[in-house]
Every structure is written in structure tokens, then in C-alpha cells.
mmCIF file of the N, C-alpha and C atoms, coordinates in Angstrom:
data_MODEL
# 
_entry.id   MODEL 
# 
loop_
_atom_site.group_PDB 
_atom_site.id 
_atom_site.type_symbol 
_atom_site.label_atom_id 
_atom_site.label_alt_id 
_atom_site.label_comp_id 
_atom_site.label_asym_id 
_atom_site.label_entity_id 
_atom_site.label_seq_id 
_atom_site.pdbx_PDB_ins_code 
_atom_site.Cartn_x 
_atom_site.Cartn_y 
_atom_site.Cartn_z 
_atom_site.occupancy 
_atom_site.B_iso_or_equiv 
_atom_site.pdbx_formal_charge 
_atom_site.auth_seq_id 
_atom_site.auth_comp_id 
_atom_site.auth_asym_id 
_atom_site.auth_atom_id 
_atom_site.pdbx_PDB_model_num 
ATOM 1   N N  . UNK A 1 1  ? 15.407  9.908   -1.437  1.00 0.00 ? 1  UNK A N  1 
ATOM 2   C CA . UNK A 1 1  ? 14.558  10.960  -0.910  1.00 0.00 ? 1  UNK A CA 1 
ATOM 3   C C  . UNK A 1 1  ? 15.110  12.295  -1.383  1.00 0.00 ? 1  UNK A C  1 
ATOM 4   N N  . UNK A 1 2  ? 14.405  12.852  -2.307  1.00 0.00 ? 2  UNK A N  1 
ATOM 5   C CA . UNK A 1 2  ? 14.637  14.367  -2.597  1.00 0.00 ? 2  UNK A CA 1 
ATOM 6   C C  . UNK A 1 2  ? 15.477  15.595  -1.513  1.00 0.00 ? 2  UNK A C  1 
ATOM 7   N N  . UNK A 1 3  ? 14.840  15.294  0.017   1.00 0.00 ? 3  UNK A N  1 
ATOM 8   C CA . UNK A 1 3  ? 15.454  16.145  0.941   1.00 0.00 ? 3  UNK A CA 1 
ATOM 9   C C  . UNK A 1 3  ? 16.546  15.738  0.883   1.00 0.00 ? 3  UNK A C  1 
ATOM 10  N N  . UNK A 1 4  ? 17.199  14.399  0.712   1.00 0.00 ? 4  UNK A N  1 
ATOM 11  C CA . UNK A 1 4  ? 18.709  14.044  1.471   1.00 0.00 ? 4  UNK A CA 1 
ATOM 12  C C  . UNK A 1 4  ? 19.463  14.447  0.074   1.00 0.00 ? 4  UNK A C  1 
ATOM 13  N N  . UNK A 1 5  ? 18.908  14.156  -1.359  1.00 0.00 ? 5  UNK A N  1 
ATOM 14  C CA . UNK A 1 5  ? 19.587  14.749  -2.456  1.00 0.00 ? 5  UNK A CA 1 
ATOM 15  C C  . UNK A 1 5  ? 19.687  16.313  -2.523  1.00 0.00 ? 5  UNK A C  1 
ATOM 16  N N  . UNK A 1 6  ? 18.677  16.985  -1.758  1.00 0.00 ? 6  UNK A N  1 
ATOM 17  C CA . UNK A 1 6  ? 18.959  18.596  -1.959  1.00 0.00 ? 6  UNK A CA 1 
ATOM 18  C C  . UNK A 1 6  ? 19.960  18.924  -0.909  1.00 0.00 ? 6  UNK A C  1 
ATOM 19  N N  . UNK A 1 7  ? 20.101  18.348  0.255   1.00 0.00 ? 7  UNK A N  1 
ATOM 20  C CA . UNK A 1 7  ? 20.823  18.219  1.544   1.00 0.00 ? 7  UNK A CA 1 
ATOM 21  C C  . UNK A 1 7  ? 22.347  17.858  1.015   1.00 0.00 ? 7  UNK A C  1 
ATOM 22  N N  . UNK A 1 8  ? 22.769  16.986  0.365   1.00 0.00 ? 8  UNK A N  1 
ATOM 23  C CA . UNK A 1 8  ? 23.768  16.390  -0.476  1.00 0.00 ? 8  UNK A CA 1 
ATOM 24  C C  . UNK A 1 8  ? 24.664  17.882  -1.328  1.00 0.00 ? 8  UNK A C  1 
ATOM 25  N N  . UNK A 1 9  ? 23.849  18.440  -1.974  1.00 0.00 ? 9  UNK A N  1 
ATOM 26  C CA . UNK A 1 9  ? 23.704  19.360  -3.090  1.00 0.00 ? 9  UNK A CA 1 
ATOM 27  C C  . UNK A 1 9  ? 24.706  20.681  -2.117  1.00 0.00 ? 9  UNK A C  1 
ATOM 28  N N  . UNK A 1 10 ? 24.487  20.493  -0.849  1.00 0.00 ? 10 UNK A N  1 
ATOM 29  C CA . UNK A 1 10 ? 24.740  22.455  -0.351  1.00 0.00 ? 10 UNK A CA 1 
ATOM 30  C C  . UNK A 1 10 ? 23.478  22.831  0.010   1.00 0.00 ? 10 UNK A C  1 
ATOM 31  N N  . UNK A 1 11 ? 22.581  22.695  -0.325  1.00 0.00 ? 11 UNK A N  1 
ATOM 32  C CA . UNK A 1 11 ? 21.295  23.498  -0.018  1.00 0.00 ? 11 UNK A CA 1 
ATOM 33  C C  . UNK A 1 11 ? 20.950  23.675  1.510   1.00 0.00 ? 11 UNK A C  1 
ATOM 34  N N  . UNK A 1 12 ? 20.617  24.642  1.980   1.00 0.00 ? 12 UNK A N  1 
ATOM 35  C CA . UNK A 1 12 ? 20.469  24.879  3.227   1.00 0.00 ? 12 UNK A CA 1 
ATOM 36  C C  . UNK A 1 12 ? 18.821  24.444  4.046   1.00 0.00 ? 12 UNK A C  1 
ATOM 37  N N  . UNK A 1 13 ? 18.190  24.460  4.631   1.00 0.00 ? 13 UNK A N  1 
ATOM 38  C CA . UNK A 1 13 ? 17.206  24.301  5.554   1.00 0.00 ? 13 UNK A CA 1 
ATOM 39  C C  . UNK A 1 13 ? 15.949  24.511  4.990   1.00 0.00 ? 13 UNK A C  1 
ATOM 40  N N  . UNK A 1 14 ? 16.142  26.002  4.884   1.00 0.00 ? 14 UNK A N  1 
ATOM 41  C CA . UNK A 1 14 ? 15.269  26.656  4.957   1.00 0.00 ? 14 UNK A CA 1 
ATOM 42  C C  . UNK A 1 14 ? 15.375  26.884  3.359   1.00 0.00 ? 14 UNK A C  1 
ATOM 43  N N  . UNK A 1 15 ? 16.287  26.705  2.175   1.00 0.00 ? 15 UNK A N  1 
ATOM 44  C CA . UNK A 1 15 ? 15.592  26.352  0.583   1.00 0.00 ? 15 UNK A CA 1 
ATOM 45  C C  . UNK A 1 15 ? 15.140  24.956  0.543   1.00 0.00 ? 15 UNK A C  1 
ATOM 46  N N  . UNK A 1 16 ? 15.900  24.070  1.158   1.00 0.00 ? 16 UNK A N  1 
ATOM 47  C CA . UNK A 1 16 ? 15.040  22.921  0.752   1.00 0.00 ? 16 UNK A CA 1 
ATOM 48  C C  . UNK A 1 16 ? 13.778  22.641  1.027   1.00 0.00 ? 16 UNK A C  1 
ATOM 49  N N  . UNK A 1 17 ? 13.242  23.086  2.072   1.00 0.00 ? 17 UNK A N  1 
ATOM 50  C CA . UNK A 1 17 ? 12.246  23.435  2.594   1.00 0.00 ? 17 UNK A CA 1 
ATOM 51  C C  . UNK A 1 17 ? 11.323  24.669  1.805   1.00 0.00 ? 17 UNK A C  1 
ATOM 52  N N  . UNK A 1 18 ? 11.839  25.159  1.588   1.00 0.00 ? 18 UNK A N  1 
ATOM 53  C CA . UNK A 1 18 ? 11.320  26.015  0.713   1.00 0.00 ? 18 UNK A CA 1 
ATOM 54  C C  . UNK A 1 18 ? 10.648  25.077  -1.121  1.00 0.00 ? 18 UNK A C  1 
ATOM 55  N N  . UNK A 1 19 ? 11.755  24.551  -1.591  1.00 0.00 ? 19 UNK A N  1 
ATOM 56  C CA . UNK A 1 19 ? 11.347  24.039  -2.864  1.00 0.00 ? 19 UNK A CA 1 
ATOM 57  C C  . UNK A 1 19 ? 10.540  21.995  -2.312  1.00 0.00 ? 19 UNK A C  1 
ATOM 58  N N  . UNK A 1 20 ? 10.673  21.734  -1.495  1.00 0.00 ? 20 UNK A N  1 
ATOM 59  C CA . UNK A 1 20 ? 10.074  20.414  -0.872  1.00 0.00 ? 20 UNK A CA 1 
ATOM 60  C C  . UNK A 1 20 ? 8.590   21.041  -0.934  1.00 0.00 ? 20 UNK A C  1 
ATOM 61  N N  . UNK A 1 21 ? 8.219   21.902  -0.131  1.00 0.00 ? 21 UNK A N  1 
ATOM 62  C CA . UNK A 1 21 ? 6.999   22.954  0.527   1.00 0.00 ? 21 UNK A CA 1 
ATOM 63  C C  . UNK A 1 21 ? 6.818   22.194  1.264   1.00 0.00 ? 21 UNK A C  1 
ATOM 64  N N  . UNK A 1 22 ? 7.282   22.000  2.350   1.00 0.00 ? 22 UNK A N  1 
ATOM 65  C CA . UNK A 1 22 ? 7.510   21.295  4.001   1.00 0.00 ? 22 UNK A CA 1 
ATOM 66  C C  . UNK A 1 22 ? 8.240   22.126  5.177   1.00 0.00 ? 22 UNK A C  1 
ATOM 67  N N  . UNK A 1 23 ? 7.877   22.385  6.088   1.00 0.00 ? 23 UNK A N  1 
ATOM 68  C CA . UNK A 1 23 ? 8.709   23.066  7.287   1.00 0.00 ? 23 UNK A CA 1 
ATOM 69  C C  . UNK A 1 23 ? 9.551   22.976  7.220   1.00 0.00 ? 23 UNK A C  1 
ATOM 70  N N  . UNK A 1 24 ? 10.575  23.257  7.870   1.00 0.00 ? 24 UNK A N  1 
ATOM 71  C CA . UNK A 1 24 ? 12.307  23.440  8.128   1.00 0.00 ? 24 UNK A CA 1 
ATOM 72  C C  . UNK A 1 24 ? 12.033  22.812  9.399   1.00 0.00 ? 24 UNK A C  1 
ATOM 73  N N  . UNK A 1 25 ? 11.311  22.590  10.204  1.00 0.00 ? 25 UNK A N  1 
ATOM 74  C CA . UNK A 1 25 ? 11.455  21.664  11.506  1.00 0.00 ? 25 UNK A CA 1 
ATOM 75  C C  . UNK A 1 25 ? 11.440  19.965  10.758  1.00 0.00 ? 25 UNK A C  1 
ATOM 76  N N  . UNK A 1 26 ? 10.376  19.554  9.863   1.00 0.00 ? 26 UNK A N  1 
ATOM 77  C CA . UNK A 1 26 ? 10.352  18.414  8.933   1.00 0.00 ? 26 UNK A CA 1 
ATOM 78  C C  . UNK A 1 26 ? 11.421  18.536  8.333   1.00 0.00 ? 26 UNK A C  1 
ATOM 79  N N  . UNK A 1 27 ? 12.498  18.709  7.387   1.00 0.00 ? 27 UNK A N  1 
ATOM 80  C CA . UNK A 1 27 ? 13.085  19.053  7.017   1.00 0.00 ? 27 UNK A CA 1 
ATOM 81  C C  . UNK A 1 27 ? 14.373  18.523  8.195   1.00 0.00 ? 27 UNK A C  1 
ATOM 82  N N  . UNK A 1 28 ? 14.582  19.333  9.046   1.00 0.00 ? 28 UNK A N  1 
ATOM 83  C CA . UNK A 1 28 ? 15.302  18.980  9.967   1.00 0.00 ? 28 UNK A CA 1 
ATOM 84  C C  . UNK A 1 28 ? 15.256  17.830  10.349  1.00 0.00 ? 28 UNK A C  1 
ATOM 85  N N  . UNK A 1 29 ? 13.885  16.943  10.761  1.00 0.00 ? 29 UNK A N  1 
ATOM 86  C CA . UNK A 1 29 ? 13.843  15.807  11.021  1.00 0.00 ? 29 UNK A CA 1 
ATOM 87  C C  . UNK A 1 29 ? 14.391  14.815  10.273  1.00 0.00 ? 29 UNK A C  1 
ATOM 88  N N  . UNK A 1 30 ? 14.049  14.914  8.908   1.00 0.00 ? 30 UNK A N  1 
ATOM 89  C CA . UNK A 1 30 ? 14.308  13.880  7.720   1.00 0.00 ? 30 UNK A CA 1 
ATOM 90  C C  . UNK A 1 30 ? 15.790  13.732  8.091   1.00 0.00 ? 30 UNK A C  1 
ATOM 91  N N  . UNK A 1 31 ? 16.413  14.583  8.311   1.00 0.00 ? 31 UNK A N  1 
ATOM 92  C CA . UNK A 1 31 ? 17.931  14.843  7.752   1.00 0.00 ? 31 UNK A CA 1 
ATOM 93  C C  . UNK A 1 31 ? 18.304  14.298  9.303   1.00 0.00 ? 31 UNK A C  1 
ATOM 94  N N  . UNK A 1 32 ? 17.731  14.219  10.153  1.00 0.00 ? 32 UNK A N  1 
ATOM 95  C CA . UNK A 1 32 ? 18.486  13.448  11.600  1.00 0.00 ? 32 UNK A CA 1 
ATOM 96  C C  . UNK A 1 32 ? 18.342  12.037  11.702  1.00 0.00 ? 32 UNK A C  1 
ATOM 97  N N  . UNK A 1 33 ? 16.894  12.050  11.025  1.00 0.00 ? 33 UNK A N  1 
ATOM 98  C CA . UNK A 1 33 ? 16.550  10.797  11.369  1.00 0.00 ? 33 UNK A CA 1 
ATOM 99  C C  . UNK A 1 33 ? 16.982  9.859   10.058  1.00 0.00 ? 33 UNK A C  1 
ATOM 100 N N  . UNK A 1 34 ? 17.487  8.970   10.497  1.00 0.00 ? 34 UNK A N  1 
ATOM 101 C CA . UNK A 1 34 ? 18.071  7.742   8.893   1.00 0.00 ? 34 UNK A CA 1 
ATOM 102 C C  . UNK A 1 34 ? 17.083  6.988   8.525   1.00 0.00 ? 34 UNK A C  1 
ATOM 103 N N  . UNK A 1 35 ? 16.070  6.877   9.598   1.00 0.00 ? 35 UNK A N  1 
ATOM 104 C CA . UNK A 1 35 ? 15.140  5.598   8.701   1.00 0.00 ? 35 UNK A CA 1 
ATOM 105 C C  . UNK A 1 35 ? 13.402  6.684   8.624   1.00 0.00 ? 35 UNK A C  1 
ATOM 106 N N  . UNK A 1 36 ? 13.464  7.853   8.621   1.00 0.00 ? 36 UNK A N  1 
ATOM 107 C CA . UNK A 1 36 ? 12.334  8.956   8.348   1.00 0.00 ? 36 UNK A CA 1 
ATOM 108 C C  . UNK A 1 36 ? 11.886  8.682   6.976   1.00 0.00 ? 36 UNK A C  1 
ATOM 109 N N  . UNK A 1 37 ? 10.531  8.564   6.814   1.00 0.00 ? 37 UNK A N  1 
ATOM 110 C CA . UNK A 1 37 ? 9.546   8.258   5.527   1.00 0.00 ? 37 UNK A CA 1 
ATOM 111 C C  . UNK A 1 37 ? 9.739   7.003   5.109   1.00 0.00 ? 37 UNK A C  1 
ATOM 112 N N  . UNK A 1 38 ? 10.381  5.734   6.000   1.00 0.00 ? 38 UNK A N  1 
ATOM 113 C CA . UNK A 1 38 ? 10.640  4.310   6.109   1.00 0.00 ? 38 UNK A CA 1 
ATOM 114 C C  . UNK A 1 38 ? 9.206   4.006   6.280   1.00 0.00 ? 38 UNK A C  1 
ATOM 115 N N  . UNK A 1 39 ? 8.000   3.255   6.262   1.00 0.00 ? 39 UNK A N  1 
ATOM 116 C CA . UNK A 1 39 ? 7.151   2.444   6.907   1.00 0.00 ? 39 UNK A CA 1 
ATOM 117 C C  . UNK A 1 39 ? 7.428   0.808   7.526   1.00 0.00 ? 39 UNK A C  1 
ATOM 118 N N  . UNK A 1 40 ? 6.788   0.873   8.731   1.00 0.00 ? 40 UNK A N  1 
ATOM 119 C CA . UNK A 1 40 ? 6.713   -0.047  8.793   1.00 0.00 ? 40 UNK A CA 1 
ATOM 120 C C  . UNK A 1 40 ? 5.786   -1.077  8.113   1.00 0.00 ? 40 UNK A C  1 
ATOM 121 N N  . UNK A 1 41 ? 6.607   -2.405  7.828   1.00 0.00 ? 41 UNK A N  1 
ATOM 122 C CA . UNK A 1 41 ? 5.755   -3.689  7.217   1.00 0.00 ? 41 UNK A CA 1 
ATOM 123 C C  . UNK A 1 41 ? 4.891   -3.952  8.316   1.00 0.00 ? 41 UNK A C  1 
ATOM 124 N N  . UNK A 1 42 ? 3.616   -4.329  7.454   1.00 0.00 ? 42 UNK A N  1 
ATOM 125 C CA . UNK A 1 42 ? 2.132   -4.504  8.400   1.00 0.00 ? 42 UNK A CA 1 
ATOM 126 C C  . UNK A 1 42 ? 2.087   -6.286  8.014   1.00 0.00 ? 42 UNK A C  1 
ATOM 127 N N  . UNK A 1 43 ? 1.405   -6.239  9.428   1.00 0.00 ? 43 UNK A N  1 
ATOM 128 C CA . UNK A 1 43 ? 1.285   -7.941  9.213   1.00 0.00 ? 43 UNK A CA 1 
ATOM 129 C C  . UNK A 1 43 ? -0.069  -8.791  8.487   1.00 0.00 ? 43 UNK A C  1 
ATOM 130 N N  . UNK A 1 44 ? 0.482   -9.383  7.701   1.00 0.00 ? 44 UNK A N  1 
ATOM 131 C CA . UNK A 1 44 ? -0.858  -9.857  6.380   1.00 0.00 ? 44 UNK A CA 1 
ATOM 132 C C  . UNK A 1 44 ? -2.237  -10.143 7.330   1.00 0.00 ? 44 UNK A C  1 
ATOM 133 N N  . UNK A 1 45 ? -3.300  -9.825  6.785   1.00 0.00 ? 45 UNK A N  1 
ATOM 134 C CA . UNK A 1 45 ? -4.220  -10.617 7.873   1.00 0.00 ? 45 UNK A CA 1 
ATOM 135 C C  . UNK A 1 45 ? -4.965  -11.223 6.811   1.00 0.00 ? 45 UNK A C  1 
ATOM 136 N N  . UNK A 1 46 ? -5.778  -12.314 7.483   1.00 0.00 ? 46 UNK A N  1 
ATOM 137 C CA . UNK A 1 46 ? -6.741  -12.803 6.404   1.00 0.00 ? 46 UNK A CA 1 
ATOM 138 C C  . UNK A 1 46 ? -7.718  -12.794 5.815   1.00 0.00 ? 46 UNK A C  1 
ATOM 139 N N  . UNK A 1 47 ? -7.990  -12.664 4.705   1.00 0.00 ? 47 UNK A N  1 
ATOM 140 C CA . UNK A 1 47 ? -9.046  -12.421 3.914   1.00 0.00 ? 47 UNK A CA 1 
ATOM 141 C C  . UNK A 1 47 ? -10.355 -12.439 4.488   1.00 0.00 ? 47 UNK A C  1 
ATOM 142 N N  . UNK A 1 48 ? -11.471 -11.955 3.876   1.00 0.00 ? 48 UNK A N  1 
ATOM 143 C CA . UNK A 1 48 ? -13.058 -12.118 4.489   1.00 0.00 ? 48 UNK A CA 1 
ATOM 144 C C  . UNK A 1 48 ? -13.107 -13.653 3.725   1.00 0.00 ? 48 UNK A C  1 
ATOM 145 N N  . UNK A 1 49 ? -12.469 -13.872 2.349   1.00 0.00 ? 49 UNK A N  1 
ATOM 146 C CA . UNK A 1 49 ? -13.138 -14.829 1.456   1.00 0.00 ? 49 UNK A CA 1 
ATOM 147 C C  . UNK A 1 49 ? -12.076 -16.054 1.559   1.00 0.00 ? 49 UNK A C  1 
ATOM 148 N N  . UNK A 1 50 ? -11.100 -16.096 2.509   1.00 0.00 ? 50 UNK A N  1 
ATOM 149 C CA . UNK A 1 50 ? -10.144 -17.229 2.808   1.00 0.00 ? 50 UNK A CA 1 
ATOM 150 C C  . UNK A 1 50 ? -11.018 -18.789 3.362   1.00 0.00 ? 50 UNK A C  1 
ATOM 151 N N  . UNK A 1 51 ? -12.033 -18.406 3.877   1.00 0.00 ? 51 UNK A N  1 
ATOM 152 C CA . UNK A 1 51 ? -12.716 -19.630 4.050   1.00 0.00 ? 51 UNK A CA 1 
ATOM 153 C C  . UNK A 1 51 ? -13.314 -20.245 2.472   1.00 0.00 ? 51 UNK A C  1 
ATOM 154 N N  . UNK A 1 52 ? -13.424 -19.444 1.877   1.00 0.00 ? 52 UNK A N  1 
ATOM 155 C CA . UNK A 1 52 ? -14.106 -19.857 0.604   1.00 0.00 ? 52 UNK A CA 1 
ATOM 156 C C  . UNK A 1 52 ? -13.109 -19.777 -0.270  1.00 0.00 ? 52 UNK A C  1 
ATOM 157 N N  . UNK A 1 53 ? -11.854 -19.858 -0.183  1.00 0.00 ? 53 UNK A N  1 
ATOM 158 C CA . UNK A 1 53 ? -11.397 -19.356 -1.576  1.00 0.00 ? 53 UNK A CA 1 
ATOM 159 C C  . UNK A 1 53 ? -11.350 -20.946 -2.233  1.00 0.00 ? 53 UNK A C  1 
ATOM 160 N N  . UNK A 1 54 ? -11.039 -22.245 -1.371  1.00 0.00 ? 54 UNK A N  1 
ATOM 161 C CA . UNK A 1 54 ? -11.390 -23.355 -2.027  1.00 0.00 ? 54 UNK A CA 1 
ATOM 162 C C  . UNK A 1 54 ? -12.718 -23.807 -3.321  1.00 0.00 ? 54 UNK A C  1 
ATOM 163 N N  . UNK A 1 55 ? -13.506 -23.321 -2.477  1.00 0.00 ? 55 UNK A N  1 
ATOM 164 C CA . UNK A 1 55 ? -14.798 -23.568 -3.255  1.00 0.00 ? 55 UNK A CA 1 
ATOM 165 C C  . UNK A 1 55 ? -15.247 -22.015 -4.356  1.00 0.00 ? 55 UNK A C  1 
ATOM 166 N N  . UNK A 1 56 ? -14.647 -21.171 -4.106  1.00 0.00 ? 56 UNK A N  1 
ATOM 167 C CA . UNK A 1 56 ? -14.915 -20.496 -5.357  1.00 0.00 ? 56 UNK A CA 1 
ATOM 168 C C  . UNK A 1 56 ? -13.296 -20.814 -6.314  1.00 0.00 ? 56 UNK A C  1 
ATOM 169 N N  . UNK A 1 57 ? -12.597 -20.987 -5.725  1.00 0.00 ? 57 UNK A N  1 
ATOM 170 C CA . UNK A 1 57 ? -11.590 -21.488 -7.355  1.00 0.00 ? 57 UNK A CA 1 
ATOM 171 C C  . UNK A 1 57 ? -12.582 -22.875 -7.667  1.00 0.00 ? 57 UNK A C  1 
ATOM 172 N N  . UNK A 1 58 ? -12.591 -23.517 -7.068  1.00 0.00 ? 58 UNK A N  1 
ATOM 173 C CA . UNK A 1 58 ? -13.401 -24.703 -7.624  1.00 0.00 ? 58 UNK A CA 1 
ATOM 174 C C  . UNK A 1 58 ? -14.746 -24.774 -8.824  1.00 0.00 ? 58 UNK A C  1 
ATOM 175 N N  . UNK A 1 59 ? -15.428 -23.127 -7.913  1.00 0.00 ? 59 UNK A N  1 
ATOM 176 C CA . UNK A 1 59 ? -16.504 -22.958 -9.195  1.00 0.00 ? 59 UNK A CA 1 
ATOM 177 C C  . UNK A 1 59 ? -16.225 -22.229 -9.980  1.00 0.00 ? 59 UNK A C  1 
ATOM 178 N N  . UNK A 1 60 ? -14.873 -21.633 -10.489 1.00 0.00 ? 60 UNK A N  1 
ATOM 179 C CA . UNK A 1 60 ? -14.140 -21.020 -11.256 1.00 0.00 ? 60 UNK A CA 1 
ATOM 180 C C  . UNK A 1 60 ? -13.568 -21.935 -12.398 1.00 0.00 ? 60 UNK A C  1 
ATOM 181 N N  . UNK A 1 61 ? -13.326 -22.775 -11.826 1.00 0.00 ? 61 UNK A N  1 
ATOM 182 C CA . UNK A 1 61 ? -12.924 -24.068 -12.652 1.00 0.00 ? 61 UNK A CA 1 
ATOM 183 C C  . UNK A 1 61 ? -14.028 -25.110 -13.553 1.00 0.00 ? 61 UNK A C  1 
ATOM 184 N N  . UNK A 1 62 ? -15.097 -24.840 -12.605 1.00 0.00 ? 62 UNK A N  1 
ATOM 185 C CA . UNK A 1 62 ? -16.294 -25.793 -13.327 1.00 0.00 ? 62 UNK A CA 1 
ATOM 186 C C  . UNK A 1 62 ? -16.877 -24.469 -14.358 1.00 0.00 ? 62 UNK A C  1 
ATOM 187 N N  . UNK A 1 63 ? -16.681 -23.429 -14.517 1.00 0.00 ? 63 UNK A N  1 
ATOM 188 C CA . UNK A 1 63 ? -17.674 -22.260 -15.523 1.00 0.00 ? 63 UNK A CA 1 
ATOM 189 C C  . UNK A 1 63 ? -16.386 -21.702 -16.437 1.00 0.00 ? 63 UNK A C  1 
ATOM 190 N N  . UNK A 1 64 ? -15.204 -22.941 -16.554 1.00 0.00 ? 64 UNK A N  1 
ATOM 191 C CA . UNK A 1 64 ? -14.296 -22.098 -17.098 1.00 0.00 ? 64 UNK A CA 1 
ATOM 192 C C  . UNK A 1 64 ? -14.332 -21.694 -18.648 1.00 0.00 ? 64 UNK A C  1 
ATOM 193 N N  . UNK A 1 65 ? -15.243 -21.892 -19.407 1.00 0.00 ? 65 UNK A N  1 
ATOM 194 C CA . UNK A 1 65 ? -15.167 -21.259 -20.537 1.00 0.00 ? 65 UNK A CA 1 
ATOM 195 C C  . UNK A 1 65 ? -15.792 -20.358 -20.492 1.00 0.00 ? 65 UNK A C  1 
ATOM 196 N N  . UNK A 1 66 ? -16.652 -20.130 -19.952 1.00 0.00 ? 66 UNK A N  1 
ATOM 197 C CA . UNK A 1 66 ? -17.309 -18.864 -19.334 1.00 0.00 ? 66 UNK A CA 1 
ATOM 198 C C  . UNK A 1 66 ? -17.263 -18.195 -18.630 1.00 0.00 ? 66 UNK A C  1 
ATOM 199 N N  . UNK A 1 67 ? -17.906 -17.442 -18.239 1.00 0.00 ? 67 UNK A N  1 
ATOM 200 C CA . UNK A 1 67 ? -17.295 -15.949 -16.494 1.00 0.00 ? 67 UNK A CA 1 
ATOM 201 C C  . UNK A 1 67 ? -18.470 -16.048 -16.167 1.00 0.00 ? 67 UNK A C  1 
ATOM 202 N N  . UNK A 1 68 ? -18.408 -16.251 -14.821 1.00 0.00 ? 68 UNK A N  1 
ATOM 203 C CA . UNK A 1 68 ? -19.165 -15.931 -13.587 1.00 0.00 ? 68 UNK A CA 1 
ATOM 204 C C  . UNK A 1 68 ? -19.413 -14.963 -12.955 1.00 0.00 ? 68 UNK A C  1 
ATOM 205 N N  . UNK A 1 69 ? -20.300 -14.524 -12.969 1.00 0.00 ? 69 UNK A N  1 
ATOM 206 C CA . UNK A 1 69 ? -20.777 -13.039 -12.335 1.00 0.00 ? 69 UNK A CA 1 
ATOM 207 C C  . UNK A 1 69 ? -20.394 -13.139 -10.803 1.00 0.00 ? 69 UNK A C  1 
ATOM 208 N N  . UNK A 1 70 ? -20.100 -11.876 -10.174 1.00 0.00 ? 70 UNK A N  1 
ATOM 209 C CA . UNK A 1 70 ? -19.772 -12.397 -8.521  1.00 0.00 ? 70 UNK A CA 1 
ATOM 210 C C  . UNK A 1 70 ? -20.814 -11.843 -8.164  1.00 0.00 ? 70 UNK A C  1 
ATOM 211 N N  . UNK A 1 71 ? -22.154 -11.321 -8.578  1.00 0.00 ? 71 UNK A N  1 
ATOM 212 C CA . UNK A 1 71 ? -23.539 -11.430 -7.676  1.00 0.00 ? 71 UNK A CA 1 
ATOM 213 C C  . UNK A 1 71 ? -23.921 -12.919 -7.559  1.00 0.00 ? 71 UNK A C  1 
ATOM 214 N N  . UNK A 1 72 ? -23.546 -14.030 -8.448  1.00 0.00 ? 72 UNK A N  1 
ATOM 215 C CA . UNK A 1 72 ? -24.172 -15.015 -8.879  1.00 0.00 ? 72 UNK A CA 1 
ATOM 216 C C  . UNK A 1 72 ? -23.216 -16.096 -7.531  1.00 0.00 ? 72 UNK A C  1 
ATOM 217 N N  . UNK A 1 73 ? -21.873 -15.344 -7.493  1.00 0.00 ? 73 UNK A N  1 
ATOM 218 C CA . UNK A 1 73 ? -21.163 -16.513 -6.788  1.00 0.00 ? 73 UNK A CA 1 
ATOM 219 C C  . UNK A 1 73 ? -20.937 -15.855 -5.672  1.00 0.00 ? 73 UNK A C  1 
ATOM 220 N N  . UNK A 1 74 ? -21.847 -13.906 -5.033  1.00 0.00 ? 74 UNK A N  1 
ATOM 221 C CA . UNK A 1 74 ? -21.986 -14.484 -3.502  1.00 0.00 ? 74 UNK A CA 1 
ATOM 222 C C  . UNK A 1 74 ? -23.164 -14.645 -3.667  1.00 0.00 ? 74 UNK A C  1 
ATOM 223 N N  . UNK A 1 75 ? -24.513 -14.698 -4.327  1.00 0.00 ? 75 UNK A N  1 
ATOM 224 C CA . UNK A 1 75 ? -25.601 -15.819 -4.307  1.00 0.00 ? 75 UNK A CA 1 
ATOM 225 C C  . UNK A 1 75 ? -25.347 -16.813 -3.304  1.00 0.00 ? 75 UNK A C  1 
ATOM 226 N N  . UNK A 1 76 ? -24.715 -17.549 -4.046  1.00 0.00 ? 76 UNK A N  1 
ATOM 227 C CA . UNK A 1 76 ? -23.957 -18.715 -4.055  1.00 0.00 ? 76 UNK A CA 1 
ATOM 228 C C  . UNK A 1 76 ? -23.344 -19.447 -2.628  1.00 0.00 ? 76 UNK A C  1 
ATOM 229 N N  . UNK A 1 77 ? -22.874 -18.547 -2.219  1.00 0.00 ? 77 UNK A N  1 
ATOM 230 C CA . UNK A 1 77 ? -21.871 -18.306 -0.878  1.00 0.00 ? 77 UNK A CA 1 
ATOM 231 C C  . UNK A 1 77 ? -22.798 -18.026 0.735   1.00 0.00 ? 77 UNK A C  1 
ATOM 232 N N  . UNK A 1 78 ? -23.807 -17.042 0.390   1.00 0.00 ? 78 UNK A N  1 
ATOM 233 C CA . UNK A 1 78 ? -24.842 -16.518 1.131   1.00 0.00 ? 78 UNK A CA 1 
ATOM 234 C C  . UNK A 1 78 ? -25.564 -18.374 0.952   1.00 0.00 ? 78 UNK A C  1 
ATOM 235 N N  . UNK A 1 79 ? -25.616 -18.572 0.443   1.00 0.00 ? 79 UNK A N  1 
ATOM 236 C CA . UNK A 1 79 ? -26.475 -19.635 0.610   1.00 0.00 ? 79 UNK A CA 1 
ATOM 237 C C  . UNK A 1 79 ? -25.898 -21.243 1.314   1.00 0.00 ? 79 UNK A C  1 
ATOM 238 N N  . UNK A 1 80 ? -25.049 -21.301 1.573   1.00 0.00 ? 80 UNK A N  1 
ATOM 239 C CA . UNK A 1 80 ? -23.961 -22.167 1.739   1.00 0.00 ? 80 UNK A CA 1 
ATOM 240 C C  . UNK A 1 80 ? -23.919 -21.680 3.325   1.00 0.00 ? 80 UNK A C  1 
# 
């Protein structure tokens, strides 16, 4: 993180903040907090097309020298 390398450097508050272009209260935070601009991992959810993904690899496999349009294969799906 740029703040903790300008923080590292000598730089004071209110330049790093200055060359970041972020508050000196943000600024302050980054530098207290150890895990600041961390995200948390989100939990996978499942697909709209997880019920189908069997049967469209399947018709992926039967048109394989060719390509399949995906108007044609949710046609396809809508109809099913």
C-alpha cells in the first residue's frame, strides 16, 4: 500500500495525504489499522445456469466443430 510506503519513507500526515489525494483522517486510519483496504472473501453463490450447465456442456459437445449461438441455446433452455 502506497500510504504505508510513504509512511515508511518520513513523510508526515498531512503530505502523504496530500500526494495519495485522501484526507489525513483516512490516512490516519490506514496507518492504525493493519488489515485497512483488506476485503473480505465473499461466499461463492450459485450460478443462474448451474442447473443446466450439464446439458449445455453436453450440447457443446454434440456442435463441436461448430459454435453455437447462445440465442439458439437459451432457445433451447426456455423450452426445456
Amino acid at each position: 500500500m502506497e500510504i504505508r510506503v510513504l509512511a515508511r519513507q518520513g513523510k508526515g500526515i498531512r503530505e502523504i495525504a496530500g500526494v495519495v489525494c485522501i484526507s489525513r483522517n483516512t490516512v490516519r486510519r490506514h496507518l492504525r489499522d493493519s488489515r485497512s483496504g483488506h476485503y473480505k472473501r465473499r461466499a461463492s453463490r450459485p450460478s443462474k445456469l448451474a442447473p443446466y450447465q450439464d446439458y449445455l456442456r453436453e450440447r457443446i459437445a454434440q456442435a463441436h466443430p461448430h459454435w453455437l449461438p447462445a440465442p439458439v441455446m437459451l432457445r433451447e433452455l426456455q423450452q426445456r
